[in-house]
N, C-alpha and C positions, 0 to 999 in steps of 0.2 A: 537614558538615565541622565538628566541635565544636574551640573553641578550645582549641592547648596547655596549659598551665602556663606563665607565665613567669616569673622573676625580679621582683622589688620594682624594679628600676632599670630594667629595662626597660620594664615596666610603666608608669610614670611617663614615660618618656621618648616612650614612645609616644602615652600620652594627651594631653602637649603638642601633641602634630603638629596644625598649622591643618587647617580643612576650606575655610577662605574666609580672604582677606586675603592671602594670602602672598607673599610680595616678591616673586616675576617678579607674581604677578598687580595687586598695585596699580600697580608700575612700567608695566605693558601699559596698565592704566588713568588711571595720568599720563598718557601718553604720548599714548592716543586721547582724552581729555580734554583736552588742550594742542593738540590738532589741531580741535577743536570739537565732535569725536560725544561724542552723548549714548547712554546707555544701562545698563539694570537691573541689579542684581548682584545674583548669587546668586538666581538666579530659574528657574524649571521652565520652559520655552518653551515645551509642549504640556501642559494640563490633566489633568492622570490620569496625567503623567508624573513620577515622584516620584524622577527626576535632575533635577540641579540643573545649567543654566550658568553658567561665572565672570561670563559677560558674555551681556547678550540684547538684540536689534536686533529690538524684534519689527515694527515697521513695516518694515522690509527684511528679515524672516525669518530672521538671520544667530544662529545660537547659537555660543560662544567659549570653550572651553575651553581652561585652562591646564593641563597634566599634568606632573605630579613624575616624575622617572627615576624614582625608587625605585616607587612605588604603579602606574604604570603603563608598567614595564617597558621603559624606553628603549631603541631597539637601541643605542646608544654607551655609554650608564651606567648601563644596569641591573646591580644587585648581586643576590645571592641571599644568605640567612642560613644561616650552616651547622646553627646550632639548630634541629629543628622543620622540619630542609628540605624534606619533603615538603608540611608543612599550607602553609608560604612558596608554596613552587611552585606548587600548588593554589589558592591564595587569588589569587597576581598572576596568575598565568594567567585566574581568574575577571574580576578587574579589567577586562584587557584585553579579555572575550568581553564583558563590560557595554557595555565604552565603543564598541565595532563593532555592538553591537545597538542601542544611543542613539543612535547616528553613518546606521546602516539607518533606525530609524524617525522620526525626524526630515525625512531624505531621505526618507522617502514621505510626508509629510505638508507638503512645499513650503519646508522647510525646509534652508538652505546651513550648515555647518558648520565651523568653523576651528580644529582641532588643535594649540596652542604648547605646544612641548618648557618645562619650565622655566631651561635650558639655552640657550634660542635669544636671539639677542641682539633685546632689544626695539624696535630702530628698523626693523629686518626684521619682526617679528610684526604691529607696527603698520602695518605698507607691505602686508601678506597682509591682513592683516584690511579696511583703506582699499579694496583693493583687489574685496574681495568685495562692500563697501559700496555700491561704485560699478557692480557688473555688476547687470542686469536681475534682481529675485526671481524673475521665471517660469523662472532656467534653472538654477534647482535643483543639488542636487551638494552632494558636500564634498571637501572640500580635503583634500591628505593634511598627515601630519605632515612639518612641514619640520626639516632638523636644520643648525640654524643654531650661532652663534657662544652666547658667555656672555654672562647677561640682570644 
């Protein structure tokens, strides 16, 4: 899939876009921070795996990602661009078959998973997240994405 052409302002606009830091994600991380967990940021949970979690529990196996509507295709607020709409389509659509293939090998590797909308309101992601913290590692799984309030 060779990239468009875009615009100068787009172009720009888009290379701002964070990959780590972004405000539901530090807010998640206040939040589980203010509650006492500790844990890694921006960190690969399995070795040879060159995705990144926002957040990683690796003593409870818990990996934590925060997902953008736009990048990965919210059902409530994903947008499509009408520019270029087929390479858009194609690329988020990729996005999404990533994050289920990350989401599958993790899960076979004993590892539990927590999907937050960035959309979802943070004292909820934190109560899912708490929540997984506290169930047994050996029962494996991931969590789906929940679609909560504004973070």
């Amino acid at each position: 899939m060779s990239r468009p052409s875009t615009d100068a302002r787009t172009s720009a606009r888009l290379s701002r876009q964070r990959t780590r830091d972004t405000a539901p994600e530090v807010a998640l991380r206040r939040e589980l921070h203010h509650r006492g967990r500790r844990f890694f940021v921006d960190r690969a949970p399995l070795a040879g795996l060159r995705r990144r979690a926002d957040l990683v529990f690796p003593s409870r196996r818990v990996a934590v990602y925060v997902d953008g509507c736009f990048w990965h295709s919210c059902p409530v607020h994903a947008t499509y661009p009408k520019n270029n709409a087929q390479w858009w389509a194609d690329k988020l659509a990729t996005n999404v078959a990533r994050d289920r293939d990350t989401d599958a090998r993790l899960v076979e590797h004993g590892w539990r998973v927590v999907r937050v909308w960035e959309h979802e309101s943070v004292l909820e992601a934190a109560d899912r997240v708490e929540a997984i913290l506290r169930t047994d590692p050996t029962e494996g799984g991931c969590t789906e994405i929940a679609e909560g309030g504004d973070v």
